[in-house]
N, C-alpha and C positions, 0 to 999 in steps of 0.2 A: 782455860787450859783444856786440850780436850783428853780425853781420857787414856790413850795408850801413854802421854805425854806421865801420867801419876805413878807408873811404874818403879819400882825402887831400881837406884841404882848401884847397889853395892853387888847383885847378883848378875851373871853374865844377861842378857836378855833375845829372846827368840820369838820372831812374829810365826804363829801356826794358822797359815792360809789354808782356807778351804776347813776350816774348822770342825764341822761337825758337831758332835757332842764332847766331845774333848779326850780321845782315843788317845791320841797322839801328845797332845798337850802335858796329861799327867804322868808321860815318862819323861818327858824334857824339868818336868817341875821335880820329879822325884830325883834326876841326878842332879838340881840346884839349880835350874834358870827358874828368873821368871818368866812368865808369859802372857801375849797377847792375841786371841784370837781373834779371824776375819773369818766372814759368812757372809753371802748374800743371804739367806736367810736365818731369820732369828734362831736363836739357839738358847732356851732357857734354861738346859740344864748343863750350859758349857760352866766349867766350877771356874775359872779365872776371868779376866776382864775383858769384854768383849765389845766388838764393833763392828756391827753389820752395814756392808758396804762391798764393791764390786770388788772381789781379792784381787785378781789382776793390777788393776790402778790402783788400788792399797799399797799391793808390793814396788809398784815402780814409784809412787810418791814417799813411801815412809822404809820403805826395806833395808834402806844404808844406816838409817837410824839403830838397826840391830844387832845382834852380836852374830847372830843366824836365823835363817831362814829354812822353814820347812813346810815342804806345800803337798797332800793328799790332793791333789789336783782332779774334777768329776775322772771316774772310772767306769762307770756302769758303760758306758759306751765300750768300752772292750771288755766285762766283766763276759766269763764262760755263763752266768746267766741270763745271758740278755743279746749273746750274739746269736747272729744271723734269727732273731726276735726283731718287732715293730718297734719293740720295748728301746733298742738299743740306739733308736733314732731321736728318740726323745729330749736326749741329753748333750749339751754338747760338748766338743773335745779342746778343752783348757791348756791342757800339755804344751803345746808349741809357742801359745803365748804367755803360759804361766811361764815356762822355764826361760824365757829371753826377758822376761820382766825381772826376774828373777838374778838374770847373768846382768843386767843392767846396773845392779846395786854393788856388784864388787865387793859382795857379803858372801861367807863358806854357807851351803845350802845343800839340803837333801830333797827330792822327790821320791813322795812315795808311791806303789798302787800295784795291781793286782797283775800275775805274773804272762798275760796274754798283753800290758799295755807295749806303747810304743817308746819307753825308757829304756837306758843303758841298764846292764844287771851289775850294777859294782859291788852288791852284796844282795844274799836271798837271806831270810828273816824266817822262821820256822817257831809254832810254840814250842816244839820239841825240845829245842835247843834252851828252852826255859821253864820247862817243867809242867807248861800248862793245859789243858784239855780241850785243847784245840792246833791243828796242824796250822792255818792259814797260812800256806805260802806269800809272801809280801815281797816284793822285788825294792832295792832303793837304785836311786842315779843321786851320785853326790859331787860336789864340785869347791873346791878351794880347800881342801883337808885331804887326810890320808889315814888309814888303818888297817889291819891285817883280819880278814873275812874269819868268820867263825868256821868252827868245824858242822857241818848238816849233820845231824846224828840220824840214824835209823829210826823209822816209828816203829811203836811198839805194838800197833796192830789196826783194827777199821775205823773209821769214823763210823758210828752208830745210827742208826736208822733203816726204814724202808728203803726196799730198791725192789723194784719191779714186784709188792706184793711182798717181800719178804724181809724181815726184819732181822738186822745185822746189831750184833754187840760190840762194846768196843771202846777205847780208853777215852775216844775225842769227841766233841759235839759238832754237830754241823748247824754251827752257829749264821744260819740263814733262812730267811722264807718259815710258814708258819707252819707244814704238815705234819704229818702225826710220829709222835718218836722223836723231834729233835729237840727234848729236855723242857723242861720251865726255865723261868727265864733266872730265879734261883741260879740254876745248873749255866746258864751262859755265862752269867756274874762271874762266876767259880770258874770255869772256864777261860773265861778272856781276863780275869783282876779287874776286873768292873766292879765298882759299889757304889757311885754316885749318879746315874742313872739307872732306872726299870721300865727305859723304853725300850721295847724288842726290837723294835728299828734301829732306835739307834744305836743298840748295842750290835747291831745284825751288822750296822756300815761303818764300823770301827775297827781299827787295829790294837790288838794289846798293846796296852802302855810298856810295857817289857820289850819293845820293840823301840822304841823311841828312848829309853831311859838308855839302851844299850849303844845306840847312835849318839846320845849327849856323851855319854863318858868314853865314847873312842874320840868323839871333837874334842872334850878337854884335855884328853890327852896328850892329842896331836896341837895344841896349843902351849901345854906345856912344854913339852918338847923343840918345840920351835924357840920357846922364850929362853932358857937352860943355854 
């Protein structure tokens, strides 16, 4: 039996492609699914069950199989730090065939990624909007559900660190890249609701779980609602 197959099924269940460290994953888990995540590469400190393998063909062979789909599909190819960079050639761009892989399973689904990519904006994601200490803008493109977009609230002042030589204070971290002033990695934790990894990286290419937990329970929602 292979391994996504051991999943309980009393809990609705959601494949999280393009996994990462499991950003994503522990807000689908904390409003009640279970989860399974895919990576092309290994992921040791992803906390749920995992299976490394080409996400793409993951999701068009196993994605009907789920309750929902949710795919971080690579972004650094449009991330603001890496464009018009060498850096941004590196990586390549998943989007077009993750999200038809995706439309293929006839499962409600969300893409997520950073707010320069090539997705629909059906909702912007802010830490603001959740307390945490950090802004990260996050764009979603969602498809086979519906919900009513949050309110963006106003920040409450800089992201903190160096800028041109001079150091700026300020409520958020800029939880990226290593140079000087952007917190220990302590301060990211606390920042993002991370505590199961203390890799910089991979807290650096992660989205708050507060983002995703917020996205499971407008889907349940809108599932209830449907069933009613």
């Amino acid at each position: 039996m292979t391994q996504h197959a051991l999943l309980r099924r009393s809990r609705p269940r959601v494949l999280d492609a393009c996994c990462g460290a499991g950003g994503a994953a522990v807000g689908y888990h904390r409003a009640g699914f279970d989860v399974l995540g895919v990576d092309i590469a290994p992921q040791p400190n992803y906390p749920f069950p995992f299976v490394q393998a080409d996400a793409v063909e993951f999701v068009r062979e196993h994605g009907a199989d789920f309750d929902f789909i949710h795919s971080s599909w690579p972004c650094q190819h449009h991330s603001t730090l890496t464009k018009g960079t060498n850096k941004g050639r590196e990586y390549p761009d998943l989007i077009p065939a993750g999200r038809a892989a995706m439309e293929s399973t006839g499962r409600p689904w969300a893409i997520e990624n950073v707010m320069p990519a090539p997705i629909r904006r059906d909702v912007v994601l802010c830490g603001e909007m959740f307390g945490l200490g950090v802004t990260r803008h996050r764009k979603f493109e969602t498809s086979g559900w519906s919900f009513t977009p949050p309110v963006h609230l106003p920040h409450r002042g800089r992201t903190r660190g160096y800028r041109h030589g001079r150091y700026y204070d300020g409520p958020y971290y800029p939880v990226y890249g290593d140079g000087g002033g952007k917190g220990t990695v302590p301060e990211w934790q606390a920042a993002m609701g991370i505590d199961w990894t203390d890799v910089r990286k991979e807290i650096a290419e992660a989205i708050p779980p507060a983002y995703t937990h917020w996205i499971a329970t407008q889907y349940l929602s809108h599932e209830k609602r449907a069933a009613a």
